[in-house]
N, C-alpha and C positions, 0 to 999 in steps of 0.2 A: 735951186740946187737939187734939190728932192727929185722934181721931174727928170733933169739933165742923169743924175744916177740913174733913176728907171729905166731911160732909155738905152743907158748904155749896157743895160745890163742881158744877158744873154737868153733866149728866148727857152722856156723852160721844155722836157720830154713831155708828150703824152704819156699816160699811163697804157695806152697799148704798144706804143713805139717801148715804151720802159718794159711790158712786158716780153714785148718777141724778143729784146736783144737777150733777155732774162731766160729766155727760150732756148735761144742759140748758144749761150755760154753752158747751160744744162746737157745740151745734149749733143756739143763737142768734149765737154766734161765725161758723157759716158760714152763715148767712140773712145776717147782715150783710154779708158781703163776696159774693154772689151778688145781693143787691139794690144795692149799693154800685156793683159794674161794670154793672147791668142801668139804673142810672139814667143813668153816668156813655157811659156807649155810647150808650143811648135810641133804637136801631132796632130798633124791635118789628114791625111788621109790611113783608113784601115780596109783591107781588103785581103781577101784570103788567107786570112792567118797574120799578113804583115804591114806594120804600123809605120806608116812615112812619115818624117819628119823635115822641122828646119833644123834641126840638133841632133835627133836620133834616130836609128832607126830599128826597130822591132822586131822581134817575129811571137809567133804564140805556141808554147810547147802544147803536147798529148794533158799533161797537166792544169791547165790556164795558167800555163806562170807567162809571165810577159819577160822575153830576157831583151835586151836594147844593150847597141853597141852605137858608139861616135863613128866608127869607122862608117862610115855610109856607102863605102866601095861594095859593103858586103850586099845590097842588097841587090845587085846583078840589074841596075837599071843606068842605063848608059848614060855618065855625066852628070848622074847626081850628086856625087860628092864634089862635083867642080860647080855646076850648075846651082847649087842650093847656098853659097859662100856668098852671089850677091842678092839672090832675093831673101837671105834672112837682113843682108845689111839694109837693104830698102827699106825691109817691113819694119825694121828696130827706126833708119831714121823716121821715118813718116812717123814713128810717135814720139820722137826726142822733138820733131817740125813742130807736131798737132801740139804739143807741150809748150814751145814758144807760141804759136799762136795764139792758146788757150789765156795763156798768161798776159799778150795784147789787147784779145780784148773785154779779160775784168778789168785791164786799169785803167780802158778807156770809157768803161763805165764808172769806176769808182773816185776816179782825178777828171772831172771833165775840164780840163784844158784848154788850151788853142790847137792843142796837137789832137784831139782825143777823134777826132774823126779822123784823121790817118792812124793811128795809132787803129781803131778797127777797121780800117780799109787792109792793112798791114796782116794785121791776125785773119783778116778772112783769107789773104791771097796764101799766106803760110798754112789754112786749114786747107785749102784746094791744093796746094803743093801736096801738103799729104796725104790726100786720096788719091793723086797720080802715084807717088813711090808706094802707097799701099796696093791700091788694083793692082798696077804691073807686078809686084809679088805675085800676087793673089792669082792672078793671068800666067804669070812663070811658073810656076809649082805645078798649076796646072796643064800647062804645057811639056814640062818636064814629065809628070809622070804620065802623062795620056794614055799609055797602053795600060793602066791598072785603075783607071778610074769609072767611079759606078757613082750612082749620084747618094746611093745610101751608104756610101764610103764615107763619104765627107763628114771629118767629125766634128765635134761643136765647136772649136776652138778653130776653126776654120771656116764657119758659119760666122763665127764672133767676128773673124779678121772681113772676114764678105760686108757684114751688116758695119763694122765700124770704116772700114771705106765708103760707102752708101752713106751713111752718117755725114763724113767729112764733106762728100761732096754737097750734099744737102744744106750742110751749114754755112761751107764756104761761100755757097750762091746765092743763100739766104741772106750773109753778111752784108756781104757786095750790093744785094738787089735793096734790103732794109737801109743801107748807109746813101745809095743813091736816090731813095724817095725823102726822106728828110731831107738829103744835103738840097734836092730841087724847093724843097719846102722851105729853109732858112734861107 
């Protein structure tokens, strides 16, 4: 009887397999919270005086005061207050995605299950979902303001949203690529 349980029982992680997944969960963990502040901030670009946004937008008095209006009509760039409605929606869902993802696959390390390998097949393909609706942000804004942009414009919060798209895709590939060399191993 002793044997027949042995056998039946589920072949255990390596300790490197246990550390990369340990890997990819850390540092979808910090994509999400560098895109989280990059949406929640949303001044990506400054350039002469005036500060673009996905919420505001800026200008810089004789003073340094910084005054910022919602109205984003004001800043005489054509289509951005229409244009910037869905790439902040994007960049917002691609972290509410990476969130569910994230959340895939701790519990498919924490519950190993029968499910637990689609359970992170699932979270990686939702972490790669989210570095599509993040770039195409990321690509939009940029597109959008093209006649004001300088590359020492780009402010950190906009480097944050760059690097945690980069991130996503990195992890998502890694998920996919780590979950299909075990699954050929089992």
């Amino acid at each position: 009887k002793a044997q027949r349980l042995l056998a039946h029982r589920r072949p255990r992680k390596s300790f490197f397999e246990t550390l990369i997944r340990s890997l990819i969960i850390l540092c979808v963990a910090i994509a999400v919270v560098l895109s989280s502040i990059s949406v929640c901030d949303g001044r990506w670009l400054f350039t002469r005086g005036q500060l673009f946004g996905l919420w505001h937008f800026c200008t810089v008095s004789n003073g340094s005061v910084l005054k910022c209006v919602t109205d984003l009509s004001l800043a005489n760039v054509e289509g951005l207050s229409v244009g910037v409605i869905p790439i902040r929606s994007m960049v917002s869902f691609a972290v509410v995605v990476a969130i569910f993802g994230l959340e895939l696959l701790m519990v498919s390390q924490v519950c190993e299950d029968a499910n637990a390998r689609r359970k992170w097949s699932v979270g990686s393909i939702l972490i790669l979902s989210s570095f599509l609706l993040s770039a195409t942000g990321v690509l939009s804004f940029s597109i959008l303001v093209k006649d004001h942009l300088t590359f020492m414009g780009f402010t950190l919060t906009y480097w944050c949203e760059f690097v945690a798209a980069f991130l996503f895709f990195l992890n998502g590939i890694s998920g996919l690529h780590i979950n299909s060399l075990t699954q050929a191993r089992n």
